[in-house]
N, C-alpha and C positions, 0 to 999 in steps of 0.2 A: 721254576728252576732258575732259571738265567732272568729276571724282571717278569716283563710281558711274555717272551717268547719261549713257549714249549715244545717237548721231545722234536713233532712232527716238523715245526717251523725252522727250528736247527737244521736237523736231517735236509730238508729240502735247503737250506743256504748253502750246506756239505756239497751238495750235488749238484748245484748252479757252479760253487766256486770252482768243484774237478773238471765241470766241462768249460769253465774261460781261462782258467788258469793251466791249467794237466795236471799230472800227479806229479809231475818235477817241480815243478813251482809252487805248488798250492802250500806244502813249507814255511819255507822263503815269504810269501805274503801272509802268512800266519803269523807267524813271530813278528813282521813290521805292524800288521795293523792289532798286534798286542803289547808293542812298543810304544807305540803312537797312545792306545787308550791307556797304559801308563800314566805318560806324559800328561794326558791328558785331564786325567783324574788326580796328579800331583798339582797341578796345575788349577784347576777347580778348586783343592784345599787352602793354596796358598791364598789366592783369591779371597776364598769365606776367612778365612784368619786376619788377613789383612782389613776386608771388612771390619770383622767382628772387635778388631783393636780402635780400629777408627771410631768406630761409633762408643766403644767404652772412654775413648779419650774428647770426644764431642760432652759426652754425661756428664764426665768430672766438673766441669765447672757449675752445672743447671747444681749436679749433690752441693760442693760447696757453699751455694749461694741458697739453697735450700736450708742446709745448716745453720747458716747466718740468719737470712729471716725465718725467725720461729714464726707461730701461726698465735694469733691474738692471743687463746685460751691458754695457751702452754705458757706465753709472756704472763698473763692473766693469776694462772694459777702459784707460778713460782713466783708471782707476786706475795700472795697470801700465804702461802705457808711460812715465808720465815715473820711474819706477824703475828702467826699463828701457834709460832713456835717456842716465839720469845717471851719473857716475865710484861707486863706492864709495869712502867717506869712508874713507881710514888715519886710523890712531890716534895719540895724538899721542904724545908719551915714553913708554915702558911704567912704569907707576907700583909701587915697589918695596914691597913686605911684608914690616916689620921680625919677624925672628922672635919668637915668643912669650916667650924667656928675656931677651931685648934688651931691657936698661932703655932709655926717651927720653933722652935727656940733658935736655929740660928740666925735668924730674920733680925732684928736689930735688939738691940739693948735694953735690960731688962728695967721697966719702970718706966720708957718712955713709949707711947705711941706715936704710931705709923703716920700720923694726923701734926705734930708737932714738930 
């Protein structure tokens, strides 16, 4: 019914409170000590809320900094797909390797050697 305490356990609190209090008063301390556990249970929630902000405003920086550092594989992986994604580059004209005995022609003037 009421948490822990049933019919019988009420009944007997009834009956303690009419004999400390009387039937004049017993009222009167009813309404207070259902005023009080108001309070007292607004009071508890403000509490947990005020908690429960704290600690979500503690996390926010652990998420942002989680965001930031990614984890190897995820770096790893969004590595590879845009390699994976894109054409392979052709080469442009195959570039020619004059032989080793091949003078340049810009090299000195034609008909005389390098030796003269």
């Amino acid at each position: 019914m009421f948490g822990p305490l049933g019919f019988p356990e009420m009944i007997f609190i009834l009956i303690l409170g009419l004999l400390i209090f009387g039937p004049k008063r017993l009222p009167e301390v009813g309404r207070t000590i259902g005023k009080g556990m108001a309070q007292f249970r607004k009071a508890t929630t403000d509490l947990r809320r005020t908690i429960e902000t704290e600690i979500a405003l503690e996390d926010e920086p652990r998420k942002q900094t989680e965001r930031l550092v990614r984890p190897p594989r995820a770096v790893a992986t969004e590595l590879q797909l845009p390699a994976a994604s894109t054409p392979a580059r052709t080469p442009d004209a195959p570039v020619e390797v004059p032989p080793a005995g091949a003078s340049d022609p810009g090299e000195g003037a034609p008909g005389k050697s390098p030796s003269s």
